[in-house]
C-alpha positions as CSV (number, residue, x, y, z in Angstrom):
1,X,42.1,69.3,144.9
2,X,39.3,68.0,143.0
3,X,38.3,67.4,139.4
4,X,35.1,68.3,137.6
5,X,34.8,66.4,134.1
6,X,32.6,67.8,131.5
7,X,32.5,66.4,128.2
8,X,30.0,68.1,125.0
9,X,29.5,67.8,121.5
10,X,29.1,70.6,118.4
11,X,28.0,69.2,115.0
12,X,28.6,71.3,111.5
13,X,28.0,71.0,107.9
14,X,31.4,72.5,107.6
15,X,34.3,69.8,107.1
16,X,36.4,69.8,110.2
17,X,39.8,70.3,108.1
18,X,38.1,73.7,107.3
19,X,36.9,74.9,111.1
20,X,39.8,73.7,112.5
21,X,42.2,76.1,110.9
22,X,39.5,78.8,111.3
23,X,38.5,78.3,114.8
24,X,42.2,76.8,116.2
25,X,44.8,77.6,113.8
26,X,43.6,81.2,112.9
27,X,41.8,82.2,115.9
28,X,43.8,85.1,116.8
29,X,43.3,86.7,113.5
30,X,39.8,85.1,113.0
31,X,37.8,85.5,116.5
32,X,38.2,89.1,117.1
33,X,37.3,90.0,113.4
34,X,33.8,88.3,113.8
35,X,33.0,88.7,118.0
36,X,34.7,92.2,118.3
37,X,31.9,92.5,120.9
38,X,33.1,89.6,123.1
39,X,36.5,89.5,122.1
40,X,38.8,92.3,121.7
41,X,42.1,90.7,120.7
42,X,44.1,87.3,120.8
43,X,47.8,87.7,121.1
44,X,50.5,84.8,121.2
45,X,52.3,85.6,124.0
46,X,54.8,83.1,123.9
47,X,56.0,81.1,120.9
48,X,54.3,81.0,117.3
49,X,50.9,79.9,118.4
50,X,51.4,76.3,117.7
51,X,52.5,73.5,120.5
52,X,54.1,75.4,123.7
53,X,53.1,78.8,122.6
54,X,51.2,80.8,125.3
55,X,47.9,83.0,124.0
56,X,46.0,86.0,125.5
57,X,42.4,86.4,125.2
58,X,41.6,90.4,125.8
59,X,38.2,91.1,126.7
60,X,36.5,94.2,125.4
61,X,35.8,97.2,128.5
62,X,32.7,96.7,130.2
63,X,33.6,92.5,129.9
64,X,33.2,90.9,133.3
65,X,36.5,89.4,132.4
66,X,39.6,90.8,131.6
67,X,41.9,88.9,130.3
68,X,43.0,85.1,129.8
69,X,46.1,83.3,129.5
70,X,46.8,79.6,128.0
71,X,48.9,77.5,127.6
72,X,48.7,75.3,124.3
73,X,49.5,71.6,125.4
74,X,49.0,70.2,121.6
75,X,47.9,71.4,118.4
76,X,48.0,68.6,116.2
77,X,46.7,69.8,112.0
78,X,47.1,66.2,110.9
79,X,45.1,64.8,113.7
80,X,42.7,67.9,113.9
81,X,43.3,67.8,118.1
82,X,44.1,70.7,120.1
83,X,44.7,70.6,123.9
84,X,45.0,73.6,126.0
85,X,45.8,74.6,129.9
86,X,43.7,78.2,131.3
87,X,46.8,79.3,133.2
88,X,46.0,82.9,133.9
89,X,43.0,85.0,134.1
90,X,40.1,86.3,136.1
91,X,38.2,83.0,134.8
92,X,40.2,81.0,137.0
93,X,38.8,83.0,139.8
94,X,40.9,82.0,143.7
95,X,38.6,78.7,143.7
96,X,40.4,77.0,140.4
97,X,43.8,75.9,140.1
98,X,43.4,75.4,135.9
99,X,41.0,74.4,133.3
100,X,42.0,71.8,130.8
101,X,40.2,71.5,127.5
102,X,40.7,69.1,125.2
103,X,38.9,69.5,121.6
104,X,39.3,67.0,118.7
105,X,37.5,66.9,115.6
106,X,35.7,64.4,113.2
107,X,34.2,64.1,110.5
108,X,31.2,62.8,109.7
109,X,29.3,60.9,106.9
110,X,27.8,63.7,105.3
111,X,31.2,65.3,105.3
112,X,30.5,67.9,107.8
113,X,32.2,67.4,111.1
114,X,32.0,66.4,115.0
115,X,33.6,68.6,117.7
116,X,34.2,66.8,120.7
117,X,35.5,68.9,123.6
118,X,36.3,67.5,127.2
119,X,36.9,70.5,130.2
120,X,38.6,69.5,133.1
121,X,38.3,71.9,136.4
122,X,41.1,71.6,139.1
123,X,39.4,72.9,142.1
124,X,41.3,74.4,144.8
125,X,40.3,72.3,148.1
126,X,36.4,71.3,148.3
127,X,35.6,73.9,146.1
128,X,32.6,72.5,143.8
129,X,32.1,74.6,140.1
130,X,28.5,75.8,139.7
131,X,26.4,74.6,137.3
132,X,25.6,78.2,136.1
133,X,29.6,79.4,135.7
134,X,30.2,76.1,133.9
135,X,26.9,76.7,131.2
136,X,27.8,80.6,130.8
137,X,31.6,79.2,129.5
138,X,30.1,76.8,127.6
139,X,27.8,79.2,126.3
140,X,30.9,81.6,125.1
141,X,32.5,78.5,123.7
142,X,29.2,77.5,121.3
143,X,29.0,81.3,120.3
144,X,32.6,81.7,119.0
145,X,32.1,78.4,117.3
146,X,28.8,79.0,115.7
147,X,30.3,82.5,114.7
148,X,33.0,80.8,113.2
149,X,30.7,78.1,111.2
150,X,28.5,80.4,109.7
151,X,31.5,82.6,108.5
152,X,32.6,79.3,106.7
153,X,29.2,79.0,105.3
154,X,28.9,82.0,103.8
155,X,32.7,82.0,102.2
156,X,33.2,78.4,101.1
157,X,36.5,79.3,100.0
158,X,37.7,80.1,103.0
159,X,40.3,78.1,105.1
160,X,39.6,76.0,102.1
């Protein structure tokens, strides 16, 4: 088994108290509201959505993906850090064992904030990601954050 690290950063005006609840906290309500066209649901699975809870990203028809299962490792309000384990999914493809992401938020001096977000890829044998699957995830990932941001933007009171 081998391990890809991958490690990228997102800055905002918004505060990160604000776009973690939106994006994290709330992102089964929140996500398929403003991406209906990439997302067609989030549903908690398993628990209440916090630590140990298990989600399901749906993907609308016509998706090249499915579905998605993970696993929510921590999701820490006070700390504004949120780790979570891909478990299940066509993402995973027969080539990955899991994904691990890690995502922590700062904030910065003009009281907007940092996202940091480390991926980890556990490969099956010499299997080696390609540079083109990792950038199209990291693609999705920028869009439902940017959706999210400029939601926030234009209703301050929001997650507030």
């Amino acid at each position: 088994m081998g391990v890809s690290t991958y490690t990228d950063e997102q800055t905002s005006p918004v505060a990160p108290s604000r776009i973690f609840k939106a994006s994290i906290v709330d992102s089964h309500n929140l996500i398929p509201k403003l991406m209906p066209q990439a997302i067609k649901s989030i549903d908690i699975v398993q628990g209440t959505g916090g630590t140990g809870s298990i989600k399901q990203i749906n993907f609308p028809e016509g998706s090249s993906l499915k579905s998605i299962k993970y696993y929510i490792d921590e999701l820490n309000e006070e700390t504004l850090t949120y780790k979570y384990t891909l478990v299940e999914g066509d993402a995973l493809l027969d080539q990955l064992e899991k994904i691990t992401y890690e995502v922590k938020f700062e904030k910065t001096a003009e009281g907007g904030s940092i996202s940091k977000v480390t991926s980890k890829y556990y490969t099956v044998g010499d299997f080696k990601m390609k540079e083109e699957e990792i950038k199209a995830g990291k693609e999705r990932v920028i869009a439902m954050y940017k959706a999210v941001e400029a939601y926030l933007i234009q209703n301050p009171q929001a997650y507030a």
